[in-house]
C-alpha positions in Angstrom: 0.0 0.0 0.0 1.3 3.5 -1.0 1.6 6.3 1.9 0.1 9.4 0.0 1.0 11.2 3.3 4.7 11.3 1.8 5.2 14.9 -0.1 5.5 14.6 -3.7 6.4 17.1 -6.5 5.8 17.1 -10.0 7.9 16.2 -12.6 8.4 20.1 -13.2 9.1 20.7 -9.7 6.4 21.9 -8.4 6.1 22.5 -4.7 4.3 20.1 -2.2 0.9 21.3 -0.8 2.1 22.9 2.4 4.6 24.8 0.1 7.9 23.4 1.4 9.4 21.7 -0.8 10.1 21.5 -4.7 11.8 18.9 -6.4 14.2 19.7 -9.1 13.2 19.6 -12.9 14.3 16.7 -15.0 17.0 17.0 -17.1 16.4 16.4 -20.9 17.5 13.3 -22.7 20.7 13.0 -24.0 21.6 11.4 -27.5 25.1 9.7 -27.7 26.8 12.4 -29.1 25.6 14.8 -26.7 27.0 12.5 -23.7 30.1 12.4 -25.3 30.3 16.1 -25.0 29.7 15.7 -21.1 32.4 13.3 -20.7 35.0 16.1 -22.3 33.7 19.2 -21.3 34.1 17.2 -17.4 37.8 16.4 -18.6 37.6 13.0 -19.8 40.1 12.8 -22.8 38.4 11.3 -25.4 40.6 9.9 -28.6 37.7 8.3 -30.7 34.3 9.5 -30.7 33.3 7.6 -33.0 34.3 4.6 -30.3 33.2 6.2 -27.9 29.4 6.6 -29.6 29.5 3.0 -29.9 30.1 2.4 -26.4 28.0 4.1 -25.0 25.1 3.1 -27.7 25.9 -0.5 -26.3 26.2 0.0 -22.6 23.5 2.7 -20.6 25.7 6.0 -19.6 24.4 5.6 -15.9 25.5 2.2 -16.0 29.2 3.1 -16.8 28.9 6.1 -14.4 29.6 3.9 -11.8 32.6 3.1 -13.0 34.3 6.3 -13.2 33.3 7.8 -10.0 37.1 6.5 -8.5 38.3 8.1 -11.1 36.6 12.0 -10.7 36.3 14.7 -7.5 33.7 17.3 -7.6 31.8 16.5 -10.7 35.1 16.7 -12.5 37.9 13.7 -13.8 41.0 13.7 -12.6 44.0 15.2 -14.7 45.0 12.4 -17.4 42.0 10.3 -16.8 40.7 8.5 -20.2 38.2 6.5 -21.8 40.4 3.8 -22.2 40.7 4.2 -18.1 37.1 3.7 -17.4 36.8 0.8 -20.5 39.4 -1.2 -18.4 38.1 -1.3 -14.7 34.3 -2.3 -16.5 35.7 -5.2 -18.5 37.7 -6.2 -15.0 34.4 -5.8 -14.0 32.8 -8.1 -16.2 35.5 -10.9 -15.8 35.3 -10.6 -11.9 31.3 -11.3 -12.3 31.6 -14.0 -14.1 35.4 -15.2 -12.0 32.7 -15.2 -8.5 29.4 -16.4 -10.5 31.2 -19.5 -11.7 33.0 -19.9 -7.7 29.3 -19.7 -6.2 27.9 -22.5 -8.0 29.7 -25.2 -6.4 28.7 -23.9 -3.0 25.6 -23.5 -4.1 25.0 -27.0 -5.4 26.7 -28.4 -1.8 24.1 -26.1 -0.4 21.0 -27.8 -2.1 22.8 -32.0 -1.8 23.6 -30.9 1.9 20.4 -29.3 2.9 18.1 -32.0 1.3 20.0 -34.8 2.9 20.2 -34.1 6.5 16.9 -32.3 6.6 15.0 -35.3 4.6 16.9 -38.3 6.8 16.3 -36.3 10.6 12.6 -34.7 9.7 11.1 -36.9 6.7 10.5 -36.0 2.8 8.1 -33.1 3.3 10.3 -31.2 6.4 10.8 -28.2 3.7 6.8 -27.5 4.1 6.7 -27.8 7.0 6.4 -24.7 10.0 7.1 -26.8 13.3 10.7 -27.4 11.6 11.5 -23.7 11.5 11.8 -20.9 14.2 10.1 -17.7 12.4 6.6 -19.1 11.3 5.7 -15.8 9.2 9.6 -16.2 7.5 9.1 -19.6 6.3 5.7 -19.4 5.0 7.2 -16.2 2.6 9.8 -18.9 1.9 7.3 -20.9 0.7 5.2 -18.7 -1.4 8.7 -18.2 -3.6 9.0 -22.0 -3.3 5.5 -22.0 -4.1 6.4 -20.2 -7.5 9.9 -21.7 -8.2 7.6 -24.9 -8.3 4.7 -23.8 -10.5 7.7 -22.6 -13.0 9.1 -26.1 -12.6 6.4 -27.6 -13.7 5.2 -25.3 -16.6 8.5 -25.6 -18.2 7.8 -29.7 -17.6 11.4 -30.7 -15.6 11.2 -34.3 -15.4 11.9 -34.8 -11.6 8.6 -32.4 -11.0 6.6 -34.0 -13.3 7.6 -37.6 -12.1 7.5 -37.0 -8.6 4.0 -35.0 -8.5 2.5 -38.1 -10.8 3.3 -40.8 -8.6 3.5 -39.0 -5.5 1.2 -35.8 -5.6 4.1 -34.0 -3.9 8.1 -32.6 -3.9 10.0 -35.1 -1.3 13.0 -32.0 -0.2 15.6 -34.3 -2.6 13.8 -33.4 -5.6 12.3 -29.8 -4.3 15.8 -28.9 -3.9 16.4 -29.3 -7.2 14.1 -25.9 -8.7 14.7 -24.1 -5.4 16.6 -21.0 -5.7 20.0 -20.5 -3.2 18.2 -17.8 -2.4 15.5 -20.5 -0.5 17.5 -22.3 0.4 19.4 -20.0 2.2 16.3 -18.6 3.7 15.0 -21.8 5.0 18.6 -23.3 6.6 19.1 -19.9 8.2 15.4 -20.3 9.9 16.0 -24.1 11.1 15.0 -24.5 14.3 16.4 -27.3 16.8 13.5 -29.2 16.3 15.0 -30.2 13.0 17.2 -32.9 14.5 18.5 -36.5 14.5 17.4 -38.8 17.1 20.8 -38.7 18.8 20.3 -35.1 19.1 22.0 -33.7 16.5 20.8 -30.5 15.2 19.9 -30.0 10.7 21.9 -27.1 11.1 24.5 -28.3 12.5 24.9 -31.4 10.5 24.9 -29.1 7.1 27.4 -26.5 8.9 29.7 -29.8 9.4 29.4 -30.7 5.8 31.0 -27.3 5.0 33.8 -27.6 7.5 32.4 -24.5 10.0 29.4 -23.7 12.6 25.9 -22.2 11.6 26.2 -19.1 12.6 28.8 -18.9 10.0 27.2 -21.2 7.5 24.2 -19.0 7.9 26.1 -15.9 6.9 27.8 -16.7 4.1 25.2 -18.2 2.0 23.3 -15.0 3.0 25.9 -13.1 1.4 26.9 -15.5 -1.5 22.9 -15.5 -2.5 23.2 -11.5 -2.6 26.6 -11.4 -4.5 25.2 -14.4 -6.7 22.1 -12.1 -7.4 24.3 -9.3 -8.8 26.3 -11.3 -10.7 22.8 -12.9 -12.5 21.6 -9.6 -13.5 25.0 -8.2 -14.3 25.0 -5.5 -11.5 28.7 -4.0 -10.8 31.0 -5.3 -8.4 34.1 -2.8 -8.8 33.7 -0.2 -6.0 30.2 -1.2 -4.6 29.4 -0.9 -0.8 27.6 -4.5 -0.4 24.6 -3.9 1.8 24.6 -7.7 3.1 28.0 -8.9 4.4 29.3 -11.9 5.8 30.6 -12.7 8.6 34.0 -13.2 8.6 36.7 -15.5 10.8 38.6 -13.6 13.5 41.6 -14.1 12.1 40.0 -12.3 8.7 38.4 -9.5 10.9 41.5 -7.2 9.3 39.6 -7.5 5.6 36.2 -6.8 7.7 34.5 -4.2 5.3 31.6 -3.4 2.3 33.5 -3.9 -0.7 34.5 -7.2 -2.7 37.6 -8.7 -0.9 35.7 -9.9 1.5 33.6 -11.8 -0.4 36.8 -13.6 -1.7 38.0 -14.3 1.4 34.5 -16.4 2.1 35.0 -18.0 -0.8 38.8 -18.9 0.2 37.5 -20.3 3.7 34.8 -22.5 2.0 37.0 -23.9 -0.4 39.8 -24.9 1.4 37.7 -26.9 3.7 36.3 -28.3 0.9 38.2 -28.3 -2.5 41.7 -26.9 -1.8 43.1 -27.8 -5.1 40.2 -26.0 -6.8 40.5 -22.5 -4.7 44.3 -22.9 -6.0 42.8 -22.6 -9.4 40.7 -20.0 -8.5 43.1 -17.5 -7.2 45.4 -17.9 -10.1 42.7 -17.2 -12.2 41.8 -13.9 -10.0 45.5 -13.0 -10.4 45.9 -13.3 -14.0 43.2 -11.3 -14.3 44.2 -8.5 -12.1 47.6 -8.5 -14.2 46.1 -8.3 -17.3 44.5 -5.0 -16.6 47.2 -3.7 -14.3 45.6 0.2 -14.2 42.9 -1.0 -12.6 43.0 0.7 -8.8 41.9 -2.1 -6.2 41.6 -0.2 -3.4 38.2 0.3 -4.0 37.4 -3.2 -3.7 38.9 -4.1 -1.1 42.0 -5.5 -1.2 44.4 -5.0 1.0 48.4 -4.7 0.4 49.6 -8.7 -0.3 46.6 -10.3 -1.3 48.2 -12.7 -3.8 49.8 -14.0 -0.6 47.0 -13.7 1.4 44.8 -15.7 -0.8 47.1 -18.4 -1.1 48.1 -18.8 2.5 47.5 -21.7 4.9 44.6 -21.6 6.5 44.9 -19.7 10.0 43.8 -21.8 13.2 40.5 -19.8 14.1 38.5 -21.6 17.1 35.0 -20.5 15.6 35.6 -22.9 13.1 38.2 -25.4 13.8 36.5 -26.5 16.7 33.6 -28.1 15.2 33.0 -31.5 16.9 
């Protein structure tokens, strides 16, 4: 429901009713040539224009706007700052998306096998739907109105474990609902298990899945959080370079020095997952995030992030830490 007791203006800037405030006019649209103007007469140097047209006819001005802001102060660029500048920290950009996009999906995957396995052996096939399982009863029925939707999809689009499993069975068993869930679901629904979802011997779900993943819930819970929300951008091809992330992990103590809103540490998650899990594969991974970096070596990283050493940092030894090493 709106509140129409917030002020508006008018699209002219017109004042409110009580005559207090006025929103400014729009500004008039643009065409490509025009915004190329902007750029120079703010002190971009511009070699091409004919490149630069192009670019911009390809890729939304506001979009690229975020890319430049490192690289301006008061509305204007720095001294020396070029297009070329601002083409190379947005195809880092794009690399880094798809570098942490294709890092995700293994977690993601253990997520889902992990999730559906302890949950469906401690609580039965249908524990997913049901309320006494979970701690907030309002969260986990939104939980599953999207599971409700992910499953309607499902079956529109005719995936065979759907269709199979609602003809013979009327129903989703978790090991199959798992399957069309998003991580963002799944992620909703471990982070709202409650210690009713347990193993005869007493074992909590949560705790079981934390195990699986080498760390404790609280963590567990907090990184897939974060990986969902960092996933999310990634999908819809949001920028990375230089954003404050509004839902953060929690990190290890002995990371709490990288503790901060931009991307390093989300890559210092993704280090602590996968060398519990696939040490061989995080090597990979960070040689692939190096080469990248090198390949575009103008690229500033301070405003992701990362700190003085991180090639060494990324592939160190894992540090004792008792939040997670502890785990029995």
């Amino acid at each position: 429901m709106i509140d129409n007791s917030t002020p508006h203006a008018s699209a002219h800037g017109a004042a409110n009713q009580a005559g207090s405030f006025s929103f400014s006019p729009m500004k008039p649209a643009l065409s490509y040539k025009e915004q190329v103007q902007r750029m120079r007469s703010r002190g971009l140097i511009i070699d091409n224009e004919d490149e630069a047209v192009t670019w911009l006819s390809n890729l939304n001005y506001y979009r690229l706007r975020g890319y430049w802001i490192t690289l301006e102060d008061n509305g204007k660029f720095l001294p020396g700052t070029t297009l070329t500048d601002i083409q190379a920290i947005y195809q880092f950009d794009q690399k880094l998306r798809l570098w942490l996009w294709h890092a995700i999906g293994p977690i993601e995957i253990k997520a889902r096998t992990s999730f559906a396995y302890h949950l469906g052996r401690a609580c039965g096939p249908l524990a997913h739907q049901t309320p006494g399982f979970f701690t907030n009863v309002k969260a986990h029925a939104r939980s599953m109105n999207g599971y409700a939707r992910e499953r309607a999809r499902a079956e529109r689009d005719g995936v065979p474990c759907v269709v199979h499993n609602l003809r013979k069975y009327g129903d989703l068993p978790i090991w199959a609902a798992v399957e069309i869930m998003s991580m963002g679901t799944v992620s909703q629904l471990y982070g709202n298990l409650s210690t009713r979802a347990s193993y005869p011997d007493g074992m909590t779900v949560s705790r079981a899945i934390a195990r699986d993943f080498g760390t404790k819930p609280f963590l567990l819970k907090s990184w897939l959080r974060h990986l969902t929300y960092i996933r999310n951008l990634c999908g819809h091809h949001s920028r990375i370079y230089n954003r404050a992330m509004t839902t953060k992990a929690t990190l290890l103590k002995a990371d709490s020095r990288y503790d901060g809103p931009k991307a390093f540490p989300t890559i210092i998650t993704l280090k602590r997952i996968y060398e519990r899990l696939w040490q061989r594969e995080w090597e990979d991974l960070a040689d692939q995030l190096t080469g990248m970096v090198e390949e575009q070596p103008s690229v500033p990283l301070a405003p992701m992030g990362f700190p003085n050493g991180w090639r060494t940092i990324l592939r160190g030894i894992r540090d004792h830490d008792p939040d997670t090493d502890d785990i029995a």
